[in-house]
N, C-alpha and C positions, 0 to 999 in steps of 0.2 A: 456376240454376247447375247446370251437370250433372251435377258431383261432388260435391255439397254432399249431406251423408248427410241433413239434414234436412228439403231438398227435397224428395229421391228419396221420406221418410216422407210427407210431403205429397201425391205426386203417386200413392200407394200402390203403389209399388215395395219397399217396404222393409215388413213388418208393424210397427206397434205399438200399445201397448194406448189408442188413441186414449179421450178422455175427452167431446171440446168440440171442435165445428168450426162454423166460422161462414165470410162470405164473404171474412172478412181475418185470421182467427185460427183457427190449429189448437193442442188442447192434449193429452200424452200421455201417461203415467205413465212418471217417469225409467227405465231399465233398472239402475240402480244407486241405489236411493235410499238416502240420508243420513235418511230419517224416516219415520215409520210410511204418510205419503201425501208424496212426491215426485212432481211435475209440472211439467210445461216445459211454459211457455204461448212461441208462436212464431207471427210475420208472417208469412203466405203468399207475401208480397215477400221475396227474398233481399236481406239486409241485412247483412254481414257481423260488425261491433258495436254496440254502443250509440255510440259512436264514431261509426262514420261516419254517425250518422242524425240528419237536422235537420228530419223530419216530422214536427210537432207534432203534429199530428190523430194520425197512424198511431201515435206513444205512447204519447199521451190513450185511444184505441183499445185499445192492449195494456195498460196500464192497470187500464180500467176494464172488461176481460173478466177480469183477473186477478182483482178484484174478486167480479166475480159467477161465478167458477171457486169461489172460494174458500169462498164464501157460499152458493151456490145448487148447487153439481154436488157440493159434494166437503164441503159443510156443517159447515167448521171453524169452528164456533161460539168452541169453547173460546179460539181463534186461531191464526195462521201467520204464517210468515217468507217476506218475499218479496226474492231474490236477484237479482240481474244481475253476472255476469262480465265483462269488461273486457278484451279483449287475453291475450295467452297470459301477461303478470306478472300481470292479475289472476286468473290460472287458466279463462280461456275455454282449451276444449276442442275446441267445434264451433263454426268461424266462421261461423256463423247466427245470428243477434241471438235470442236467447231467455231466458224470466225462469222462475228456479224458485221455485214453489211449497212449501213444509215442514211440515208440521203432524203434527198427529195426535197428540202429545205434548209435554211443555215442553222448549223448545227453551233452553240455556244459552246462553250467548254465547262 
């Protein structure tokens, strides 16, 4: 999608502090994060939310690279919180289907 600011990062039009790129997941360090390591792991597919997506593979997929993001690149042993936003009531921002990552300290609720 050609206005889609998370594309544009994708197709590297846009700089960011990229982390993780594989053939179906790019992952990036949020630009505003909420915790000592904030990352947005995101489908190379434009998908607009979790909503409109009914491909099971591709979120087995995002998943289980949040998974080894978490574990293997960014090594939040201690633990992290993993988020998905929902439509602009659930406070989606960038209608690009993307999960964030939180760690790096204890997270309250």
């Amino acid at each position: 999608m050609s206005d889609c600011l998370f594309c544009k990062i994708i197709a590297g039009e846009i700089p960011s502090g990229k982390i993780y790129e594989d053939d179906d997941v790019f992952a990036f360090k949020d630009i505003h994060p909420k915790a000592p390591t904030h990352v947005l792991v995101i489908p190379k597919t434009h998908i607009a939310t979790l909503a409109d997506c009914d491909d099971a593979a591709l979120l087995g997929t995002l998943m289980l690279r949040v998974k080894y993001i978490a574990d293997e690149v960014l090594q939040l042993a201690a633990g992290y919180r993993v988020i998905i936003n929902v439509r602009e009531g659930g406070g989606q921002e960038v209608f690009h289907l993307h999960i964030h990552i939180l760690g790096g300290k204890h997270l309250p609720f």
